[in-house]
NUTIFI-148627 format. One line per 5 residues: number of its first residue (from 1); their letters; for each residue x, y, z of N, C-alpha, C. Coordinates in Angstrom, 1 decimal, decimal comma. Each point is the difference from the previous one (the first is absolute). Last residue first. Layout:
<pts>
NUM = a = X:Y:Z:X:Y:Z:X:Y:Z ~ ...
</pts>
This chain:
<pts>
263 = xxxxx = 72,0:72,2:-246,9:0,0:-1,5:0,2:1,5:-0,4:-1,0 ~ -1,4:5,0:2,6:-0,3:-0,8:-1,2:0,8:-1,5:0,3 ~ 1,3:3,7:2,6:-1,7:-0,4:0,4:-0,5:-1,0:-1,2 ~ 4,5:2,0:0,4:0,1:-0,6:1,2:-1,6:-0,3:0,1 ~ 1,9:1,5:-4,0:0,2:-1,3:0,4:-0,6:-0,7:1,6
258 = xxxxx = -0,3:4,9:-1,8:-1,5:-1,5:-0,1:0,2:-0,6:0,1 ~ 3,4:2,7:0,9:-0,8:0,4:0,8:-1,5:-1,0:-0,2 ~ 5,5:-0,5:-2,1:-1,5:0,6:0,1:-1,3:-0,3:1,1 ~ 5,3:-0,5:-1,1:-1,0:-1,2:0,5:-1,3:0,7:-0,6 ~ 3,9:3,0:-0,9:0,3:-1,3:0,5:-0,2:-0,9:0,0
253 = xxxxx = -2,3:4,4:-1,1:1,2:-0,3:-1,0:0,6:-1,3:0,6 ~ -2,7:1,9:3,0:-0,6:-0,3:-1,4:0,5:-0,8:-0,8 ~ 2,5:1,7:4,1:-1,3:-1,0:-0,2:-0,8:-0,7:-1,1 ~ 2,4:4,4:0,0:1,0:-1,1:0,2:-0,9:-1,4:0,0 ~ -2,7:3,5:0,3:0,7:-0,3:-1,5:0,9:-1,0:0,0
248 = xxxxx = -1,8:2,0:4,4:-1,2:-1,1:-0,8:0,8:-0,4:-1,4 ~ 2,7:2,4:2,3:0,2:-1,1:0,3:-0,8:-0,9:-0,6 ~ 0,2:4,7:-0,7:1,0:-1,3:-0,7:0,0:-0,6:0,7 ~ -3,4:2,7:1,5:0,1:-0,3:-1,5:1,1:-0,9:-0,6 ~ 0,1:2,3:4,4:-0,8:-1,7:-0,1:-0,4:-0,1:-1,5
243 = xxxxx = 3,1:3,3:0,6:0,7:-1,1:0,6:-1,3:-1,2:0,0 ~ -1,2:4,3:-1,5:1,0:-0,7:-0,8:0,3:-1,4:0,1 ~ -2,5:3,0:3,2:-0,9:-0,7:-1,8:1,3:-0,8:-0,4 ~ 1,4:2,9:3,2:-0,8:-1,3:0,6:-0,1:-1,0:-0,7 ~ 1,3:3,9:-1,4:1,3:-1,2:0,3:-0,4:-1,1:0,3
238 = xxxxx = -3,0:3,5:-0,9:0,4:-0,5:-0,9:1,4:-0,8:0,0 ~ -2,0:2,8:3,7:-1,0:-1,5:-0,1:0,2:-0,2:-1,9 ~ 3,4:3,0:2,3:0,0:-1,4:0,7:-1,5:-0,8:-0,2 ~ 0,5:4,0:-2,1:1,1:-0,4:-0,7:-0,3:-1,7:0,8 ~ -2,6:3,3:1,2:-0,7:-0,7:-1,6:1,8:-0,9:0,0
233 = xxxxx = 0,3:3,0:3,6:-1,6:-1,1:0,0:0,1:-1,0:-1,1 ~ 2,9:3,6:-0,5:0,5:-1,1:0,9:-0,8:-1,0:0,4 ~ -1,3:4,6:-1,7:0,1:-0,9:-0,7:0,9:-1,5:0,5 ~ -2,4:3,0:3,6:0,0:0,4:-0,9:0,6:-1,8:-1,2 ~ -2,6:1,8:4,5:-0,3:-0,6:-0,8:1,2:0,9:-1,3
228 = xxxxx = -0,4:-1,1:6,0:0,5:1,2:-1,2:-0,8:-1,2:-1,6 ~ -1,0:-1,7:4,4:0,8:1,3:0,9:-0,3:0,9:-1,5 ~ -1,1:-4,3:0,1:-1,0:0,6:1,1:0,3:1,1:0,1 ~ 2,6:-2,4:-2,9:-1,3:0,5:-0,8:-0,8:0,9:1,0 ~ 3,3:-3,3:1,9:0,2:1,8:-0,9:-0,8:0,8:-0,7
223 = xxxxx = -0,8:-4,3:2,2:0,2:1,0:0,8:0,9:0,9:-0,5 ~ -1,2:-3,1:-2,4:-1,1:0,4:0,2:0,3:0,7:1,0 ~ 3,6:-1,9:-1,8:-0,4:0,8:-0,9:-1,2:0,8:0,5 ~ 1,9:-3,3:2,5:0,4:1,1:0,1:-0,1:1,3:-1,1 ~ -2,0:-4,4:0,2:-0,4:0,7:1,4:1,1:1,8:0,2
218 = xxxxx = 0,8:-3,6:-4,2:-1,3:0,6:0,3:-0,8:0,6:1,3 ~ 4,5:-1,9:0,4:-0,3:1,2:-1,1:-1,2:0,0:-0,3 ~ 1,2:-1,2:5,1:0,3:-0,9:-1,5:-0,4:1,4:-1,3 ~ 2,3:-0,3:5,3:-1,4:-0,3:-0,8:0,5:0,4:-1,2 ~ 2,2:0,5:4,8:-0,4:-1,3:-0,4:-1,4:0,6:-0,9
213 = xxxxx = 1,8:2,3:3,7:1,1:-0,3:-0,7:0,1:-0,8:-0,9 ~ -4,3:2,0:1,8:0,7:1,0:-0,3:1,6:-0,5:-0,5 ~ -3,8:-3,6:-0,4:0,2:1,1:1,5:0,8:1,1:-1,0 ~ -3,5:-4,7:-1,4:1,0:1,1:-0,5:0,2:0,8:1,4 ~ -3,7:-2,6:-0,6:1,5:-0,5:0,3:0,5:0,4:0,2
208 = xxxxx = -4,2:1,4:-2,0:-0,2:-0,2:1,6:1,1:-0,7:0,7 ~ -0,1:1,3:-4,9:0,4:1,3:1,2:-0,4:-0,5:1,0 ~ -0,1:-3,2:-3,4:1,2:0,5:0,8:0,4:0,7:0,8 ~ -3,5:-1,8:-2,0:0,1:-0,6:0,9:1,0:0,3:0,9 ~ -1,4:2,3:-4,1:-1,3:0,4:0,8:0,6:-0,5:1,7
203 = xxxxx = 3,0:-0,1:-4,0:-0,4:1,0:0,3:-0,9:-0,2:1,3 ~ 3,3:-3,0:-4,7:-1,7:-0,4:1,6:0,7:1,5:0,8 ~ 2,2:-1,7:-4,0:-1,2:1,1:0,0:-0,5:0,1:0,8 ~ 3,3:-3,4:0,2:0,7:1,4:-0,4:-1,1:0,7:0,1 ~ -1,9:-4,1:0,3:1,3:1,1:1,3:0,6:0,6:-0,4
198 = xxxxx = -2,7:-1,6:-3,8:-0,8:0,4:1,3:0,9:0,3:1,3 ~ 2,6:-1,9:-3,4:-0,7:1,6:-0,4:-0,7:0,0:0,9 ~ 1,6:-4,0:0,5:1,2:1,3:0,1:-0,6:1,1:0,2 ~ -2,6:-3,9:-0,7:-0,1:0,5:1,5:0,9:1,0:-0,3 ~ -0,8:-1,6:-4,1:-1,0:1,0:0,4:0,3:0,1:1,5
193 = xxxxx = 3,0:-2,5:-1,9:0,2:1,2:-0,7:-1,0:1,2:0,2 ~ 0,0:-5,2:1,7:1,3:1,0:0,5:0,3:1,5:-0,5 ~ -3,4:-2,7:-1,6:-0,9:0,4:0,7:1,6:0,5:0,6 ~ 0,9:-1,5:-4,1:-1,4:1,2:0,0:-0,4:-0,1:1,4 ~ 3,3:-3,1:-0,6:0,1:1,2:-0,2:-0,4:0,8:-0,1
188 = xxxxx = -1,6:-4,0:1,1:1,1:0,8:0,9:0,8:0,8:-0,6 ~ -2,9:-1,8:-2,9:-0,8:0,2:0,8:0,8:0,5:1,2 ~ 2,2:-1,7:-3,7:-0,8:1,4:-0,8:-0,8:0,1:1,7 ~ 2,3:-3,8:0,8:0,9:0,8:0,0:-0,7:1,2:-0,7 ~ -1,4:-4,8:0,6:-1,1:1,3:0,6:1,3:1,2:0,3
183 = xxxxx = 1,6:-3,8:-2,5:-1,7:0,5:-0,5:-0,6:0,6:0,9 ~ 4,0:-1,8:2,0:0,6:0,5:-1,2:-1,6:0,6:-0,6 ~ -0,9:-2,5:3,7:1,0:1,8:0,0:0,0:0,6:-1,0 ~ -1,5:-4,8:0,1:-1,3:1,1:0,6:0,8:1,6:-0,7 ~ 3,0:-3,8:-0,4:-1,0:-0,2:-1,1:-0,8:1,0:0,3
178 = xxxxx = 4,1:-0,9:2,8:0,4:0,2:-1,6:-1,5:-0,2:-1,0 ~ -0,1:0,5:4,9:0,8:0,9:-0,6:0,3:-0,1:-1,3 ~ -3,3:-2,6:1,8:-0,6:1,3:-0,1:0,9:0,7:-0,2 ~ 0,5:-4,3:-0,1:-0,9:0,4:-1,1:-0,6:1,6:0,4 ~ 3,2:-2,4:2,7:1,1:0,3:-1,0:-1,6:0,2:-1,1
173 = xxxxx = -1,2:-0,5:4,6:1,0:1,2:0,0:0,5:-0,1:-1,6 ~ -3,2:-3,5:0,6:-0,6:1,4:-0,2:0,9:1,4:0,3 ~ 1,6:-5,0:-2,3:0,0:0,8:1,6:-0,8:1,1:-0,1 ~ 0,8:-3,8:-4,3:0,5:1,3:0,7:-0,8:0,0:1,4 ~ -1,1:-3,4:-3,2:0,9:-0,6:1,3:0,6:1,2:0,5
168 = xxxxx = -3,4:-0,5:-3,6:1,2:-0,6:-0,7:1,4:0,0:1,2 ~ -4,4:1,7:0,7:-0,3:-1,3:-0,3:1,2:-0,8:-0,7 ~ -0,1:4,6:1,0:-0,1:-0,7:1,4:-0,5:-1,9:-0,6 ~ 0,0:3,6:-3,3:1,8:-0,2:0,6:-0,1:-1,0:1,2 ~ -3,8:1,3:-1,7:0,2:-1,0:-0,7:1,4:-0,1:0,7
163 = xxxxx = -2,5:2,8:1,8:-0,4:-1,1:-0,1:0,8:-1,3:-0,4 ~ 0,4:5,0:-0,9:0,6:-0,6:1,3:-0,2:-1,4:0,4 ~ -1,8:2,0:-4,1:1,6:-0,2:-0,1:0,6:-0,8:1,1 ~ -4,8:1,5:0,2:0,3:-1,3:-0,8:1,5:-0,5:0,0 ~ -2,5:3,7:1,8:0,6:-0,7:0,9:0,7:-1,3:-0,7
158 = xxxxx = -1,6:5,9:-1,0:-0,4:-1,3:0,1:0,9:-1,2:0,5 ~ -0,1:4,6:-0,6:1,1:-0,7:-0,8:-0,6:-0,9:0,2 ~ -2,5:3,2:1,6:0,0:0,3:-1,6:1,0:-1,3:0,1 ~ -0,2:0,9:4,5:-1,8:-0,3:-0,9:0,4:-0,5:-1,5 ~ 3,6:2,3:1,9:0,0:-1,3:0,7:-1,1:-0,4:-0,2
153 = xxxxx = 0,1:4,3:-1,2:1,1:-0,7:-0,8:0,4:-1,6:0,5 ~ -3,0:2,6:2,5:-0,8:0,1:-1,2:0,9:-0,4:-1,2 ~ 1,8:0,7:4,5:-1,2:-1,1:0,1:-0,9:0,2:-1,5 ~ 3,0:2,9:1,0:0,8:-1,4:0,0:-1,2:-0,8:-0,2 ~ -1,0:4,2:0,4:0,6:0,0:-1,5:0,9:-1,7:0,1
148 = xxxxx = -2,2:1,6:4,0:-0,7:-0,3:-0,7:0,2:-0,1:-1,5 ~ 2,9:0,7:3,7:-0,6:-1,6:-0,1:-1,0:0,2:-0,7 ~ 2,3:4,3:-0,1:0,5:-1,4:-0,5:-0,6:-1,2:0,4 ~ -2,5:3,8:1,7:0,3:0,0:-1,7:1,1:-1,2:-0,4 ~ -0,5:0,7:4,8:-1,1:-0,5:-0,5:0,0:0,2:-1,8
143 = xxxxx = 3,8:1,8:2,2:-0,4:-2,0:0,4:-1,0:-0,3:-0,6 ~ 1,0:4,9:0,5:0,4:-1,2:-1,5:-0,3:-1,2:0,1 ~ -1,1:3,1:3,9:-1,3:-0,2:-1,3:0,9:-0,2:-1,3 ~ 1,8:-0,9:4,3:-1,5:0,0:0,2:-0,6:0,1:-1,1 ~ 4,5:1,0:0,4:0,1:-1,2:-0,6:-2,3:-0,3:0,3
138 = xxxxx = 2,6:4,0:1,1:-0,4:-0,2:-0,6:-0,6:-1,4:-1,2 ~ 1,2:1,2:4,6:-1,4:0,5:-0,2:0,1:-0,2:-1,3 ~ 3,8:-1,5:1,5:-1,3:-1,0:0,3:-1,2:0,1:-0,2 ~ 4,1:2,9:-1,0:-0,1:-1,3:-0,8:-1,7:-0,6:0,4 ~ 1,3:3,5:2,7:-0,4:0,9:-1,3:0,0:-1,4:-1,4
133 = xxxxx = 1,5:-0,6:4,8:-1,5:0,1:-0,4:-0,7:0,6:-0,7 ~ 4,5:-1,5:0,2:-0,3:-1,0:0,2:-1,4:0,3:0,0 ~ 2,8:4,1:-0,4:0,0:-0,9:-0,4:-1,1:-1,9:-0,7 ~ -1,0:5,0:3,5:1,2:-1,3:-0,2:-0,2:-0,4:-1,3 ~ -3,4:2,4:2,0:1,3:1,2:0,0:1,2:-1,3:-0,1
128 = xxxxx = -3,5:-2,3:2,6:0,4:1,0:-0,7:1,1:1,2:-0,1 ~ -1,0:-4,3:2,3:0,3:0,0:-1,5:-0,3:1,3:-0,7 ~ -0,3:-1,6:5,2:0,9:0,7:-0,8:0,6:0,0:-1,3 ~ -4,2:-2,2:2,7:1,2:-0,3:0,0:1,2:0,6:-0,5 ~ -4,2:2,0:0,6:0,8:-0,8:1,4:0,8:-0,8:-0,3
123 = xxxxx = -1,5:2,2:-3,9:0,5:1,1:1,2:0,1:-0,7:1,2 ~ -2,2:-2,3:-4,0:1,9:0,1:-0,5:0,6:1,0:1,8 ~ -4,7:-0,8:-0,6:0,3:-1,4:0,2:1,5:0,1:-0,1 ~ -2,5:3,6:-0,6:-0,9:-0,2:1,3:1,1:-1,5:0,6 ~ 0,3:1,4:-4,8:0,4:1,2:0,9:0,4:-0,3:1,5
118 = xxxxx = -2,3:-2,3:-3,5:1,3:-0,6:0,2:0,5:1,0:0,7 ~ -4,2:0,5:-0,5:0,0:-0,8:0,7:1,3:0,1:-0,1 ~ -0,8:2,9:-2,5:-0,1:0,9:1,4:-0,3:-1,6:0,6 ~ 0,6:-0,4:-4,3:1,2:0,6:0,2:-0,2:0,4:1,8 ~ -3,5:-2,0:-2,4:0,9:-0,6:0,0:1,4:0,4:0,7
113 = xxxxx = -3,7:2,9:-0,9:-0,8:-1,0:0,8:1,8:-0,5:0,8 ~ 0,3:2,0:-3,8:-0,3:1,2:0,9:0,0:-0,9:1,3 ~ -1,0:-1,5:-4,3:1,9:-0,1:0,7:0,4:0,9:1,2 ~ -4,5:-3,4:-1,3:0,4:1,3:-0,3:1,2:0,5:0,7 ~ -1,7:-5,7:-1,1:0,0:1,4:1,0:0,2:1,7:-0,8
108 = xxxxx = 0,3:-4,5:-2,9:-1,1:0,9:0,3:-0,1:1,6:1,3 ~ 4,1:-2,7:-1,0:-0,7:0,7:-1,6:-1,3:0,7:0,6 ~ 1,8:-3,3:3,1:0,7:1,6:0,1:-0,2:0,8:-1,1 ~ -1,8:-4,6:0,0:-0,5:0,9:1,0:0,3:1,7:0,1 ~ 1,2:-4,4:-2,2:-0,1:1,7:-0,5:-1,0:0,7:0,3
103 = xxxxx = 1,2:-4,4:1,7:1,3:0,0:-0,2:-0,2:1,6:-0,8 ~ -3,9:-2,6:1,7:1,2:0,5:0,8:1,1:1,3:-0,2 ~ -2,8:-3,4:-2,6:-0,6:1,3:0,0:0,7:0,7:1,1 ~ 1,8:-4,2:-0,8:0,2:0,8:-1,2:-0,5:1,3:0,1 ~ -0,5:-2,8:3,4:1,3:0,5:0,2:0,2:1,0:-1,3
98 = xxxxx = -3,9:-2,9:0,5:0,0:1,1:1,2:1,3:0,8:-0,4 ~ 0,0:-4,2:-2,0:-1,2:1,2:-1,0:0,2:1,4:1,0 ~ 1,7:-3,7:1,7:0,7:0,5:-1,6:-0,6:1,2:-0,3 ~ -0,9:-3,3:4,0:0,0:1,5:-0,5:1,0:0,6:-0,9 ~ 1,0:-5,1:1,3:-1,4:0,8:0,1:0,4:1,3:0,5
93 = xxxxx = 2,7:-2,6:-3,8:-0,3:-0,4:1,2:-1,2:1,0:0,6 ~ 3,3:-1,1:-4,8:-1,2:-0,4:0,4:-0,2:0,2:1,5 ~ 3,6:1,6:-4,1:-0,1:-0,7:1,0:-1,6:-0,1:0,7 ~ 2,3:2,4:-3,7:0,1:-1,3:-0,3:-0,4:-0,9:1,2 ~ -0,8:4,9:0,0:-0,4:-0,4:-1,2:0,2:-1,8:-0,3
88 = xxxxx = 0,5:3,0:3,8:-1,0:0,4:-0,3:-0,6:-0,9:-1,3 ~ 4,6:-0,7:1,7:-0,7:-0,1:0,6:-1,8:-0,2:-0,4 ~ 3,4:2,3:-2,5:0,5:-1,3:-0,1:-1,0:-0,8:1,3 ~ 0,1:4,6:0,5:-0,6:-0,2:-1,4:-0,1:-1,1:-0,4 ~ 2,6:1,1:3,9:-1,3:0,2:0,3:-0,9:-0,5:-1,5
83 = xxxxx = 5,2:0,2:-0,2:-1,0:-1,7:0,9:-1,8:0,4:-0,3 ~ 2,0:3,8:-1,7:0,6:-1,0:-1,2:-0,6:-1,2:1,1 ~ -0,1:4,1:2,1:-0,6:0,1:-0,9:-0,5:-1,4:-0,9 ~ 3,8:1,5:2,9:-1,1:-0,9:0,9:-1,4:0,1:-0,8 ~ 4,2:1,6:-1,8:0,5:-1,6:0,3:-1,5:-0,1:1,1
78 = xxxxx = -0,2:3,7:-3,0:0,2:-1,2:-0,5:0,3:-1,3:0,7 ~ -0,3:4,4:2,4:-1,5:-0,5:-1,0:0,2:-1,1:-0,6 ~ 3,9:2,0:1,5:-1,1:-1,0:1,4:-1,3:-0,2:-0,7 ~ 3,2:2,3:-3,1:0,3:-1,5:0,8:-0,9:-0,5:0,7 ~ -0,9:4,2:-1,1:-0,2:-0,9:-1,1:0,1:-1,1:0,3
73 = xxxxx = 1,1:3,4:3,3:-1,4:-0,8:-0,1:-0,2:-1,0:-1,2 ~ 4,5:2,2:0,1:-0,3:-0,8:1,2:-2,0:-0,8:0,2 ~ 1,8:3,1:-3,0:-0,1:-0,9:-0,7:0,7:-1,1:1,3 ~ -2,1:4,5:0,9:-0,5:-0,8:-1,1:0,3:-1,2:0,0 ~ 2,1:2,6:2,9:-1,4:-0,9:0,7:-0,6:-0,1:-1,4
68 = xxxxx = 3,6:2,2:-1,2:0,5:-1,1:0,7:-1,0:-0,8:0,5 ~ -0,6:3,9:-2,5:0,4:-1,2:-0,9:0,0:-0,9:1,2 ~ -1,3:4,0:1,8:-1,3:-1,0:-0,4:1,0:-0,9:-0,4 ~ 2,9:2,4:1,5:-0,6:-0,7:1,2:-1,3:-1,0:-0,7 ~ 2,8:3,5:-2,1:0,4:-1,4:0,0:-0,5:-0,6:1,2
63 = xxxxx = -2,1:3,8:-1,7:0,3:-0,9:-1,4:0,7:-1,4:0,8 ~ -0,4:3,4:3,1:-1,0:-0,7:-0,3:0,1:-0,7:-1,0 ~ 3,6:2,4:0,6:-0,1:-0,9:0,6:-1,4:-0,6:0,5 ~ 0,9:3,6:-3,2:0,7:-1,5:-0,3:-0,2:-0,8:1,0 ~ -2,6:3,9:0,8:-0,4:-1,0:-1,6:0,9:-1,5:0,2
58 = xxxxx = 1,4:3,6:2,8:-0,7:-0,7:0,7:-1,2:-1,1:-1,1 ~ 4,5:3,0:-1,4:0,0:-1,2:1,4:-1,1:-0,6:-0,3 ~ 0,6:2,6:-4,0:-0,9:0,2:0,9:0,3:-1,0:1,1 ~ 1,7:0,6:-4,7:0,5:0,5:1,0:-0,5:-0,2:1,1 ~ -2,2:-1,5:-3,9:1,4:-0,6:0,5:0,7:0,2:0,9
53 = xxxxx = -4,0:2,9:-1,1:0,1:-1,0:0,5:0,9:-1,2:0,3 ~ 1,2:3,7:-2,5:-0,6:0,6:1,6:-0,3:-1,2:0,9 ~ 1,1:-0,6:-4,7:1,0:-0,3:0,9:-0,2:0,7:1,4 ~ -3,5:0,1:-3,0:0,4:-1,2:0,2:1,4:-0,3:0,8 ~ -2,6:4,7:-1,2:-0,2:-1,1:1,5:0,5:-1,2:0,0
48 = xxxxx = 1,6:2,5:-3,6:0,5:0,4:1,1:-0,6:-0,6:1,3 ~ -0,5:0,3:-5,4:0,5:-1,5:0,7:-0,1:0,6:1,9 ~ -2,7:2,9:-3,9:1,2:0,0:0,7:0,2:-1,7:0,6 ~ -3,6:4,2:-2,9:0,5:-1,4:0,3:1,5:-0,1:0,6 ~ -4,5:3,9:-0,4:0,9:-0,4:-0,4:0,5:-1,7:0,5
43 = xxxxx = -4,0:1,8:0,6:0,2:1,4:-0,5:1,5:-0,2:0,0 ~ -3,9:-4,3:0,6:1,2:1,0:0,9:0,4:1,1:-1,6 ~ -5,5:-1,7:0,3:1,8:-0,4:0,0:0,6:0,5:0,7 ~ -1,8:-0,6:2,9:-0,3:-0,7:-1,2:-0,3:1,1:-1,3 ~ 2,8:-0,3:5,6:-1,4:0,9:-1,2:0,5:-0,7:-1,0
38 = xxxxx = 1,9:-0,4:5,1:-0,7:-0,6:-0,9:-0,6:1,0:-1,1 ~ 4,2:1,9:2,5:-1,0:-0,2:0,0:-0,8:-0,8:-0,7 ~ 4,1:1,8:-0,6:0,4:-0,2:1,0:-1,4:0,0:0,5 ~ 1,7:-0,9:-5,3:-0,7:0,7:1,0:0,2:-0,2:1,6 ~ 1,3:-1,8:-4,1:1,0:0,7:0,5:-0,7:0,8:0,8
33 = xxxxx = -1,7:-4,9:-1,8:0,1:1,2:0,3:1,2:0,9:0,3 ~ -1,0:-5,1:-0,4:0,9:0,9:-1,4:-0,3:1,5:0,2 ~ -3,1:-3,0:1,9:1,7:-0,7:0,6:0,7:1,0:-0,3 ~ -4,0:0,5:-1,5:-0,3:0,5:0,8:1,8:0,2:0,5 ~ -2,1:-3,2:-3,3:0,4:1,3:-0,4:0,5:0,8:1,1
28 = xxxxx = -1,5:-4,1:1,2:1,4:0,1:-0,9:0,1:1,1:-0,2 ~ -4,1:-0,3:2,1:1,2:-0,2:0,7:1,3:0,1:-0,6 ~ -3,5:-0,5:-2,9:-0,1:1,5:0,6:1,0:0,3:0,9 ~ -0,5:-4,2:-1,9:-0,4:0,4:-0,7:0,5:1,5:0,3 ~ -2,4:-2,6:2,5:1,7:-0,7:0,4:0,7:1,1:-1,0
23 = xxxxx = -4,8:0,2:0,2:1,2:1,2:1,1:1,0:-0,7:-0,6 ~ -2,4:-2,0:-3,1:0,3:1,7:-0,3:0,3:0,3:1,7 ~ -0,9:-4,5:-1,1:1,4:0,4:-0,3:0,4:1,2:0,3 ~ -4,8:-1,9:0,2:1,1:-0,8:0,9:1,2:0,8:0,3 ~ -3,4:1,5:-2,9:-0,5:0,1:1,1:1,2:-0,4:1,3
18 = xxxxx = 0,7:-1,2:-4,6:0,0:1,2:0,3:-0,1:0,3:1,4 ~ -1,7:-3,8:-1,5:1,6:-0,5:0,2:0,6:2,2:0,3 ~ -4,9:-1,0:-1,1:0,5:-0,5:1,8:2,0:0,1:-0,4 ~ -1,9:1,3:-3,9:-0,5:1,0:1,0:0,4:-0,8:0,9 ~ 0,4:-2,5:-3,4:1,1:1,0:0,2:-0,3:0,9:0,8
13 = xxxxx = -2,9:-3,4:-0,3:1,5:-0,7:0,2:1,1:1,3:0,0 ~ -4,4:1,1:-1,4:-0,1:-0,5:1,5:1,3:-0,1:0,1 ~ -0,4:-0,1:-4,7:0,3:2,0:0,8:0,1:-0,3:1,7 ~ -0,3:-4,5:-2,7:0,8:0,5:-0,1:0,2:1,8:0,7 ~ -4,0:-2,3:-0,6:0,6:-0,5:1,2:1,3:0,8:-0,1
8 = xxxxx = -2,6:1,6:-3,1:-0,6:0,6:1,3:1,0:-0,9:1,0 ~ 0,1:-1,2:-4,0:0,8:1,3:-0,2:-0,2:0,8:1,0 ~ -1,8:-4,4:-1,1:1,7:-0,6:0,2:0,6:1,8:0,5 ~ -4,6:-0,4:-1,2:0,3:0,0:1,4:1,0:-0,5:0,3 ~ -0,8:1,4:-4,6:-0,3:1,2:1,1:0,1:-0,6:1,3
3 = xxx = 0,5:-3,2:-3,2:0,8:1,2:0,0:-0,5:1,1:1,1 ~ -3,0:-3,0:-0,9:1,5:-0,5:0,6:1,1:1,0:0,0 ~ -4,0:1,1:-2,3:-0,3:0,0:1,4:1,2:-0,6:0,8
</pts>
């Protein structure tokens, strides 16, 4: 009887992981078409949309517009991320609690919702179609994922170390750069690595930003898709894949991703 349900969990485990993988799965293959149309399989193979895509002005310069509001929002997630969490967590005053439920707010709204307030709010003042409003909209929904990966690596370390340094005559500026930081370094990492990938992937917030001289690669992939479908598609959403795949790895392989939640 053990056996047989070690043999049922295990087929579950390979059916959902399946379930998971097989488009991504399907996309790869797809990449590698020589066809000048989606079809599964392809009826021969070729490298050719990948330098199509290389070639493509309007790809690259989406590619470099997301990198840049990427790892521009990373930053601003981390440096107003990192007090807010340090707040929420070591410090004591009234409406704590209020502020915490607050603070993922923007998780719950719907992005639809979301994106057509910052709309309403970015167009009298002239943030859109800019820069500075394609950062801000997006920093609305990393912020809230980093203070909460901070604040759950600032929970987990506990306070005893800081304590004690403070009883032996350190400064709460020199116990939190040379004692707090250094141990909640797995945790600003994992949440500077998740706000990246979420701005680089974010889509829904963007098209209410974005203008005709100004937008990002996932906005511009979806407005090609709107037009033509061929294998170029698959190539740029397995670059996509790629790129947030090595990073989660890089990550991995560095600090790990449980460090930042485990004790």
């Amino acid at each position: 009887m053990t056996k047989f349900l070690s043999f049922i969990s295990r087929a579950y485990v390979t059916l959902v992981f399946c379930i998971v993988f097989m488009p991504m799965a399907i996309i790869l293959v797809i990449s590698f078409s020589a066809d000048s149309y989606l079809s599964f399989p392809p009826s021969g193979w070729s490298l050719k949309w990948y330098g199509t895509v290389l070639g493509n002005t309007s790809f690259m310069q989406g590619f470099r517009n997301s990198a840049i509001i990427a790892v521009i929002v990373a930053a601003l997630s981390l440096a107003l991320g990192l007090p807010a969490a340090y707040a929420l967590v070591r410090l004591d005053f009234p409406g704590r609690a209020l502020i915490r439920s607050l603070v993922i707010a923007p998780l719950v709204l719907p992005a639809m919702m979301l994106g057509l307030g910052i709309l309403m709010v970015f167009t009298p003042a002239g943030l859109v179609a800019t820069y500075p409003g394609l950062v801000l909209a997006h920093l609305v929904m990393t912020l809230p994922f980093s203070i909460r990966i901070l604040q759950t690596t600032l929970s987990n370390l506990g306070t005893d170390v800081d304590e004690a340094a403070m009883t032996l005559g350190a400064r709460p500026l020199q116990v939190f750069m040379q004692i707090t930081l250094p141990r909640l370094t797995p945790g600003v990492i994992a949440s500077s690595a998740i706000a990246l990938i979420l701005s680089f992937d974010e889509i829904v917030l963007s098209l209410f930003i974005v203008g005709p001289r100004l937008q990002t690669l996932p906005v511009a992939l979806y407005r090609y898709v709107d037009e033509r479908t061929d294998p170029m598609v698959a190539v740029l959403a397995v670059l996509m894949i790629a790129l947030s795949l090595a990073i989660v790895l890089v990550v991995e392989r560095s600090v790990g991703f449980a460090k930042a939640f485990d004790r």
